[in-house]
C-alpha positions in Angstrom: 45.6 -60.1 -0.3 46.2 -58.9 3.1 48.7 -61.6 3.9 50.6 -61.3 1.0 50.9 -57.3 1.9 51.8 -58.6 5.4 54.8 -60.8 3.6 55.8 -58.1 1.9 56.1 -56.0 5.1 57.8 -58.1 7.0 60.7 -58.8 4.0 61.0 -55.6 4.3 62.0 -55.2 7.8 64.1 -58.1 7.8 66.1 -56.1 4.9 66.7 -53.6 7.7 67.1 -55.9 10.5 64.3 -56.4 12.2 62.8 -59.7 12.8 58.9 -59.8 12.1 56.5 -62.2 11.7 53.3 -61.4 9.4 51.1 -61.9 12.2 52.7 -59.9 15.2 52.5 -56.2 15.7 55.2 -54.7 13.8 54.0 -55.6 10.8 50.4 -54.3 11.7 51.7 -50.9 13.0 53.5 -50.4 9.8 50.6 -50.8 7.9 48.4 -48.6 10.3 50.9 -46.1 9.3 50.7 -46.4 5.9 47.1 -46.4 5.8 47.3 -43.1 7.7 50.1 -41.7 5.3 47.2 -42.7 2.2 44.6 -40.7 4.2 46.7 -37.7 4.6 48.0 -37.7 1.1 44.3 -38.2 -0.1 43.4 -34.9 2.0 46.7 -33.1 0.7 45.6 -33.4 -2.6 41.9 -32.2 -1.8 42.5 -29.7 0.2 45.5 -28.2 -1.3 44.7 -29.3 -5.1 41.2 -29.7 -6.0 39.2 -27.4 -3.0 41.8 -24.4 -3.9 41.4 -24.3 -7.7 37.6 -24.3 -6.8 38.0 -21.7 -4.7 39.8 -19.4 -7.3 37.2 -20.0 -8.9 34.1 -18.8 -7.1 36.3 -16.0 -6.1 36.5 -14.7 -9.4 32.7 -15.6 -10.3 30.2 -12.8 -10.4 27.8 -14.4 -8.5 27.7 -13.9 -4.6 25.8 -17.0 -3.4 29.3 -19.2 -3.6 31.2 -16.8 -2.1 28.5 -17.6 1.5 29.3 -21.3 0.8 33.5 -20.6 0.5 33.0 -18.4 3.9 31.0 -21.1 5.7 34.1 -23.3 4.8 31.7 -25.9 3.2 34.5 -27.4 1.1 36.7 -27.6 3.5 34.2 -29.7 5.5 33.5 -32.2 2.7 37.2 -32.6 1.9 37.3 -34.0 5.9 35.4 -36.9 4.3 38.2 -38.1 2.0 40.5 -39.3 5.0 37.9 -40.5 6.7 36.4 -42.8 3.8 40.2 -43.5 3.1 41.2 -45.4 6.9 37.2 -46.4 7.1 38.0 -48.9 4.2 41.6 -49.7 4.8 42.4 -49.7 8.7 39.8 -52.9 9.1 41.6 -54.7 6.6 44.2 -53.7 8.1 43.4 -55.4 11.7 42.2 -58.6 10.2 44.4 -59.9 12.7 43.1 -58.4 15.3 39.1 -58.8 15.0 38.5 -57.2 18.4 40.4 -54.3 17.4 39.4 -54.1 14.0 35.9 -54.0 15.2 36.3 -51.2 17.4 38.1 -49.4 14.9 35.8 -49.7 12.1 32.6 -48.6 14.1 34.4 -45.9 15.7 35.4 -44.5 12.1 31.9 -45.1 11.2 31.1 -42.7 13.9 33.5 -40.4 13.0 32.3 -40.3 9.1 29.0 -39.6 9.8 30.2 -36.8 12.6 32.1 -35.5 9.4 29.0 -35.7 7.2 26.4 -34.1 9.5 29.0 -31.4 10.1 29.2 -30.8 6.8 25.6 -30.8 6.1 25.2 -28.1 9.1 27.5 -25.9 7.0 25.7 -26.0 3.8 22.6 -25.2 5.8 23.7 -22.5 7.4 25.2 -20.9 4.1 21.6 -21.3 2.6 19.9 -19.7 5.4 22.1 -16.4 5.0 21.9 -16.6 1.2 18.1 -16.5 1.8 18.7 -13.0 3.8 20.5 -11.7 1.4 18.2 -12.6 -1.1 15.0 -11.6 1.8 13.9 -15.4 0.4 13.0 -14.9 4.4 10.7 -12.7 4.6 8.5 -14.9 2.3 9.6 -17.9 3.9 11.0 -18.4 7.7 14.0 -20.8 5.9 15.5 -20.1 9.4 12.9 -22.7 10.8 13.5 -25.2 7.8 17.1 -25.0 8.4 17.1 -25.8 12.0 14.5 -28.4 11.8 16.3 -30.1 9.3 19.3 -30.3 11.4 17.2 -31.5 14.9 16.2 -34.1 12.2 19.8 -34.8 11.1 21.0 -34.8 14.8 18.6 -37.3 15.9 19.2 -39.3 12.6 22.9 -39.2 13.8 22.9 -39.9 16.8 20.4 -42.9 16.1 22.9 -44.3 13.6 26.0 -44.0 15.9 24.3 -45.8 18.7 23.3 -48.8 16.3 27.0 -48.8 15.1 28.1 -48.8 18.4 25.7 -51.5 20.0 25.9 -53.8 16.4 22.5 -53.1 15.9 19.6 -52.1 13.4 18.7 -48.6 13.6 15.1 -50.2 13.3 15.8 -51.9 16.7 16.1 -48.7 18.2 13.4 -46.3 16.5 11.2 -48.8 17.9 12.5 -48.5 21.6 11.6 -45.0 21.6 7.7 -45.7 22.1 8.2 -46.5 25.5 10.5 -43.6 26.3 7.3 -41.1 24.2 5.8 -40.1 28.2 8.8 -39.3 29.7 10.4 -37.4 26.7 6.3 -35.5 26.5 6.7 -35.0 30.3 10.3 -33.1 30.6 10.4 -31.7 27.0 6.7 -30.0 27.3 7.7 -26.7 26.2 10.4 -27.8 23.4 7.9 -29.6 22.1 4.9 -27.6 22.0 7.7 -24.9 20.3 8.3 -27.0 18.0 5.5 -28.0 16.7 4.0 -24.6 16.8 7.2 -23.4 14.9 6.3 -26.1 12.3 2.7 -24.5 11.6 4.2 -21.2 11.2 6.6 -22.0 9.3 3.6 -24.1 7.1 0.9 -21.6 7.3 3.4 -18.4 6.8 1.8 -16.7 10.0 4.9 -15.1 10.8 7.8 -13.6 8.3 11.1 -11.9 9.3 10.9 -8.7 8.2 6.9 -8.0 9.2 5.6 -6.0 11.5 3.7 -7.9 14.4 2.0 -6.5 17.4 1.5 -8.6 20.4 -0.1 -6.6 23.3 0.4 -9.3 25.9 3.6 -9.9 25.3 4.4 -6.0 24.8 5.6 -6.9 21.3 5.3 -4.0 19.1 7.9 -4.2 16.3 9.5 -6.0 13.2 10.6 -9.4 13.4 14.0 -10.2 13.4 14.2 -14.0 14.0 11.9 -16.8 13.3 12.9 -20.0 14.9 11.1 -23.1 15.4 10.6 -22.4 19.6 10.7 -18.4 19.3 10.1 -15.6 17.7 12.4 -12.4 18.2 10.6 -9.0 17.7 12.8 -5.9 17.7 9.9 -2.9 18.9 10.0 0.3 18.0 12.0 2.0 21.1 14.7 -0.2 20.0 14.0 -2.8 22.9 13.8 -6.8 21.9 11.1 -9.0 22.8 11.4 -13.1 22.7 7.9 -14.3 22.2 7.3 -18.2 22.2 6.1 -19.8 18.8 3.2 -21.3 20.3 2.1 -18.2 21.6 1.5 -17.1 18.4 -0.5 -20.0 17.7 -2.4 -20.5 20.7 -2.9 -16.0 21.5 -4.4 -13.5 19.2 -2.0 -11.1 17.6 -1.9 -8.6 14.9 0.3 -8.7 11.7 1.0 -5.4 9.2 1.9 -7.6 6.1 -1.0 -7.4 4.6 -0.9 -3.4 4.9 2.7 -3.4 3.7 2.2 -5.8 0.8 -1.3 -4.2 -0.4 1.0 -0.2 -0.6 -1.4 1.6 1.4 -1.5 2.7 4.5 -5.3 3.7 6.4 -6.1 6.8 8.0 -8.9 6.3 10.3 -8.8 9.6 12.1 -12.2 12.3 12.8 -12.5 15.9 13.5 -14.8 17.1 16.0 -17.5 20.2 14.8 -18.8 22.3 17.3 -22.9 21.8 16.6 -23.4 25.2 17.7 -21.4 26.6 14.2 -23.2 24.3 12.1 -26.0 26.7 9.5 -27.6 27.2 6.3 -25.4 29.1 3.8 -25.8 32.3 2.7 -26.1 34.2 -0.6 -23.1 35.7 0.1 -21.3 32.9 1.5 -22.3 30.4 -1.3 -20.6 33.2 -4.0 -17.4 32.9 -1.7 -17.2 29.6 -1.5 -18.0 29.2 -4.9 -14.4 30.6 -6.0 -12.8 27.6 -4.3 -11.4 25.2 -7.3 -12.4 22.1 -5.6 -15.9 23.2 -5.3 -16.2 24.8 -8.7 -18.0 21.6 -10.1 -19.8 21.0 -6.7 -22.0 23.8 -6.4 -23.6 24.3 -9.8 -24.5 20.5 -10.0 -25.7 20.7 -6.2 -27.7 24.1 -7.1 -29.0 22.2 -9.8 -30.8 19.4 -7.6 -32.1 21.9 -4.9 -33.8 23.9 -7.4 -35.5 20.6 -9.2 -36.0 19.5 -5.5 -37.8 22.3 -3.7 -39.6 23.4 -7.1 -42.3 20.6 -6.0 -42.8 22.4 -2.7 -45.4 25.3 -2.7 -44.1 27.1 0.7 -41.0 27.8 0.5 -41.4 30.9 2.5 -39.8 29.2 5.8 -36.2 27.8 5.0 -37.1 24.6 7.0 -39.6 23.5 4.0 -37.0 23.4 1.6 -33.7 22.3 0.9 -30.4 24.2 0.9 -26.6 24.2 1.8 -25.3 23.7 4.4 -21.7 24.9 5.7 -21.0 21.3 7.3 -22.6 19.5 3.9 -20.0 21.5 1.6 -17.0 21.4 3.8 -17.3 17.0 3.1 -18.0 17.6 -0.1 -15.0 19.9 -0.4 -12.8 17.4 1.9 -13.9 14.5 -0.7 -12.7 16.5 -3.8 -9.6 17.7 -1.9 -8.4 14.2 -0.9 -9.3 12.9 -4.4 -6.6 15.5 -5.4 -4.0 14.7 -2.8 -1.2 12.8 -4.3 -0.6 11.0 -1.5 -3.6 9.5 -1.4 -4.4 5.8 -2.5 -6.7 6.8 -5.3 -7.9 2.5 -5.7 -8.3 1.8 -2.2 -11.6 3.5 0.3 -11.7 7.1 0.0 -14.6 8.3 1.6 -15.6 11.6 4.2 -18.3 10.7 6.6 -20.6 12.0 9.2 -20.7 9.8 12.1 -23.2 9.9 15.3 -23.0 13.3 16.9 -21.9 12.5 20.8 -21.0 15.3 23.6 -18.1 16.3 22.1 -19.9 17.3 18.9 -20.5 16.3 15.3 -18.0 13.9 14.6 -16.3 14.6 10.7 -14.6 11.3 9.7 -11.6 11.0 7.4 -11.4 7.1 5.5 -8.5 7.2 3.2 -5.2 5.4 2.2 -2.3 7.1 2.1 0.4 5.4 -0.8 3.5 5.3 1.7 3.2 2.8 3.9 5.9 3.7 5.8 5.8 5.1 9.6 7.6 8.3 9.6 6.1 9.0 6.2 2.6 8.0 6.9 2.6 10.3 10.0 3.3 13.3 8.0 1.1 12.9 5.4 -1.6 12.4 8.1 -0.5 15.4 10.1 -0.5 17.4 6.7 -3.7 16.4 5.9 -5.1 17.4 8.8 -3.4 20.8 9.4 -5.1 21.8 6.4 -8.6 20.7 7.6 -8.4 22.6 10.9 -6.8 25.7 8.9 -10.1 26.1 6.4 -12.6 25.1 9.1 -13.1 29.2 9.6 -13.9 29.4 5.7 -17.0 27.3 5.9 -18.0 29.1 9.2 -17.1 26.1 11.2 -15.4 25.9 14.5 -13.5 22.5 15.9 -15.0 21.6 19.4 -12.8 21.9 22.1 -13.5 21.3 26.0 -13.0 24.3 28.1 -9.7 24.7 29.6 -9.1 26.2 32.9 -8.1 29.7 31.6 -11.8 29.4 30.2 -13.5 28.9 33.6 -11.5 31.5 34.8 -12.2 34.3 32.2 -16.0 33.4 32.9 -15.7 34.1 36.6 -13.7 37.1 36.1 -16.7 38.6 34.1 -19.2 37.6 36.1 -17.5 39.4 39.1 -17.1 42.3 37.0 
């Protein structure tokens, strides 16, 4: 078949005067060239025919996830193939002639078409990874560290397979060379490797997300994650400042991560208010009426009245308060803080909600607040906190209560200024 192309070629020339011979190089260069002509018609037709009308068509689509793949110019890549297949078949033929050349040629185009197809592949990859963004696929999986994995895997597979094209050889031949080159690689590739493989594990085990909020103290990491890859992890912290922690310091060191807070929609405040001992005391008559009038202790003090009574009816001195039992200010400012948090409405109402007394230490009795707020979100969280809290300093005085607070210096001074008076 070739040689009868080659007749064919050289009739031709003889037509316009030029003196070939199948075999020599005139003929073979005009054939070259019409291989080359095929090729670029092929990608003409691609590009400008089939790859455009595509295009129209995910233009006008509704979807968005094409329009990543059209601006990532995957088409375009693939339609790079077409040439490439096209001289890959035809050019050796071509240089039957010439078998040294044609051998060169045709593992060089070989190369070339699997240049052209890992290219490609890196395209579509890349297009996925920002349709998971858009999507936040990645902040439930770190696709970032799938995508480059699978192209370290696609290089090495590349470069593998050009080598073994070059050299005329079995890729098999060569995977099993690398044994003996394991030490050395282990030896200068410590880190990349150690990243790696820690990058694997998250990635696996979902330690790490973009999008959560991680705190690493040793690192000074404090922030949401903006980049998982398979060596580091990129943590934007709160004062704006970017910190580049390395995966397997993630496996290897302790750290904290808020996902759990933000997924579960609750938010804990963990936070106690110091009573001065000295203002703790029994209620009063008149004090009890008072405090009666409040509407979130309307139900608490006739059912707690209730259970003194029936309580300290079995005790036959009740002469001395200390035989008995009563009220207490510090006892019905919880139970008021219990009733008022179980109002709050932003308050986690199905999570711990609970007012307790802990130890009493120097500082005094220690009133502790155990709740969930609903908005789990920083600037929100911290008012509702503050709120809360504004409120149970302002109605301390109501109960007869007084926050501790160390004495300042204008306190020393005011003592000394009386005693010297």
């Amino acid at each position: 078949m070739d040689q009868e192309i080659r007749l064919e070629i050289s009739a031709w020339l003889a037509g316009f005067g030029i003196d070939s011979q199948p075999s020599d190089g005139i003929s073979t260069s005009v054939m070259l060239l019409a291989c080359v002509l095929l090729a670029a018609i092929a990608y003409f037709i691609m590009r400008r025919g089939v790859i455009r009308a595509v295009n129209m068509v995910i233009q006008r689509s509704k979807v968005t996830w094409d329009d990543v793949f059209m601006r990532y110019r995957v088409l375009e890549k693939l339609a790079m193939l077409v040439p490439a297949i096209v001289l890959n078949l035809l050019v050796p033929i071509t240089l039957t002639e010439h078998p040294v050349l044609s051998s060169l040629v045709d593992r060089l185009l070989s190369i070339w078409l699997v240049v052209l197809m890992i290219r490609a592949i890196y395209a579509g990859l890349d297009a996925v990874n920002e349709i998971s963004d858009i999507n936040l696929v990645s902040r439930r999986l770190p696709v970032k560290s799938f995508v480059q994995l699978t192209k370290l895997f696609l290089f090495f597979v590349g470069l593998i397979v050009s080598i073994s094209v070059l050299a005329a050889q079995s890729p098999v031949y060569f995977l099993s060379g690398l044994g003996v080159a394991t030490g050395f690689v282990m030896l200068v590739f410590r880190d990349t490797i150690l990243g790696f493989v820690a990058g694997i594990q998250l990635a696996a085990n979902r330690m790490v997300s973009k999008g959560d909020w991680i705190q690493m103290d040793k690192y000074g990491a404090d922030g949401a994650v903006e980049e998982v890859s398979l060596t580091t992890v990129k943590v934007r912290n709160w004062d704006k400042t970017i910190t580049m922690i390395p995966a397997y310091a993630l496996v290897s060191d302790a750290f904290r991560n808020w996902r759990g807070m933000s997924e579960s929609g609750g938010r804990r405040i963990k936070r106690a208010v110091n009573i001065d001992i000295n203002s703790i005391k029994f209620l009063t008559e008149e004090e009890r009426n008072r405090l009666s009038k409040i509407n979130c202790l309307k139900e608490y003090f006739p059912a707690k009245i209730n259970e003194i009574r029936e309580s300290n009816a079995k005790i036959s001195d009740l002469d001395m308060m200390v035989n008995g039992r009563h009220l207490t200010n510090v006892g019905t400012f919880r139970a008021y803080l219990q009733e008022y948090l179980q109002r709050h409405d932003k308050v986690h109402k199905d999570m711990t909600l609970m007012v307790r007394q802990l130890a009493p230490t120097t500082e005094g009795l220690p009133i502790e607040i155990y709740i969930f707020t609903n908005d789990t979100r920083w600037a929100f969280y911290e008012a509702i906190q503050a709120d809360i809290f504004d409120h149970i300093f302002a109605v301390l005085p109501e109960f007869g209560l007084q926050a501790f607070q160390a004495p300042t210096g204008n306190d020393i001074r005011s003592l000394k200024s009386v005693k010297i008076d």
